[in-house]
N, C-alpha and C positions, 0 to 999 in steps of 0.2 A: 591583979598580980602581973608585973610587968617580966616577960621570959625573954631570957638572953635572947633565944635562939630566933625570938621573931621580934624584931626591933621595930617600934611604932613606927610605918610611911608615914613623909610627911606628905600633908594637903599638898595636891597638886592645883597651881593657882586656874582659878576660872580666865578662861580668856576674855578678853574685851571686846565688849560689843560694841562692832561699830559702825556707822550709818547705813552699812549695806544690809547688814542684821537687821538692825530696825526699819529699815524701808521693805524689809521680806516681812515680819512680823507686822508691818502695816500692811501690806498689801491683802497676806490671811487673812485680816480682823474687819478691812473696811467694807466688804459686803455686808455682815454683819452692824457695823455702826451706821453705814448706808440706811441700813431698813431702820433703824431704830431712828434715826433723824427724818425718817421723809414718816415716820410713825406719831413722831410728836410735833412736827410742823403741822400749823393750822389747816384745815379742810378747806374752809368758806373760798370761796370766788374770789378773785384778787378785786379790789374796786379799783386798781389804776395800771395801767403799763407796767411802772414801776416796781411796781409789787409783785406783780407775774414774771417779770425780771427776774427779781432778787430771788425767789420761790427757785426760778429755773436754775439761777446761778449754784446753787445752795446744793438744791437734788445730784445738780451736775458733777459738781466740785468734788465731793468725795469717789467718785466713781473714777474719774479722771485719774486723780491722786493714787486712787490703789492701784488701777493699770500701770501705770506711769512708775509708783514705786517698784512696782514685780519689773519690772524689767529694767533700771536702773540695779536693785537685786541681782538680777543674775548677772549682771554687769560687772560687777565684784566676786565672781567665784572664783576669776583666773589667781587673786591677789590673795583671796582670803580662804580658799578653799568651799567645798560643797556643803561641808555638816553647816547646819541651821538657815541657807540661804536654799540653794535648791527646790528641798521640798516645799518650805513656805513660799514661795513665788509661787512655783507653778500649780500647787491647790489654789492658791489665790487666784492667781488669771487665770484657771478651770473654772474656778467657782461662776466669774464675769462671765466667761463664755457661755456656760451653760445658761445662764441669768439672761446675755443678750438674746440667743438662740431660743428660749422658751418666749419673752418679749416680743421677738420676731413675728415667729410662729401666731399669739395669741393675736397681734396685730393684723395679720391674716387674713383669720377666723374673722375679728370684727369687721374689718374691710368686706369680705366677700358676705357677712349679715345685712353690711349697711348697701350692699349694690344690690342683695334681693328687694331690699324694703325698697328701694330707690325704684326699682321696675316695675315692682309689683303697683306701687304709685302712678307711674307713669300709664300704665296700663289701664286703671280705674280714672285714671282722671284726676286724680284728688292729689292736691298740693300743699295740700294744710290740712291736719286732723285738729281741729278743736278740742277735743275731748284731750286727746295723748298731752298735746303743746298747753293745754292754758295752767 
């Protein structure tokens, strides 16, 4: 029942998204696609240079891209205003950060594992364990 008094609004049109949107909404997402590409890239040993190459390229590439978009992102706030750019950049490049900083950290940890093993070696003598390495 359509009443005088309240006349149907019309649709107010969606605005148009445009490259600075979607480099915000890439930048949240590529963490996420990050893990799932270096999740279904093969495990095994690279058998050649070039293959360890491409492996590196690959891992790199989207990591690069999503940093790189968030801030090209917030690049376009001045033009295009804050709704939909803002908060998706800067979760995105938290996300990285947090990702590099935890990466860091665990690099660390295994560094300062591998300089006990190292001394403790160095101490006995022994520069080759057969048993661990064969």
């Amino acid at each position: 029942m359509n009443d005088s008094s309240n006349p149907p609004r019309p649709s107010e049109p969606t605005p148009k998204k445009t490259l600075f949107h979607r480099a915000a909404s890439f930048c949240l997402w590529s963490p996420l696609i990050a893990v799932v590409v270096n999740m279904v890239m093969p495990q095994t040993p690279a058998h050649s240079r070039e293959e360890a190459l491409a492996g590196v390229m690959i891992s790199s590439a989207i990591p690069l891209a999503g940093i790189g978009s968030g801030f090209f992102a917030l690049c376009g706030i001045r033009k295009h205003g804050r709704a939909g750019l803002l908060w998706k950049s800067v979760i995105g490049l938290l996300i990285w950060a947090l990702l590099a900083a935890s990466a860091i950290s665990a690099f660390q940890i295994v560094r300062e594992h591998a300089r006990r093993i190292q001394e403790q070696r160095a101490e006995t003598g022994v520069l080759f364990d057969a048993g661990r390495n064969a």
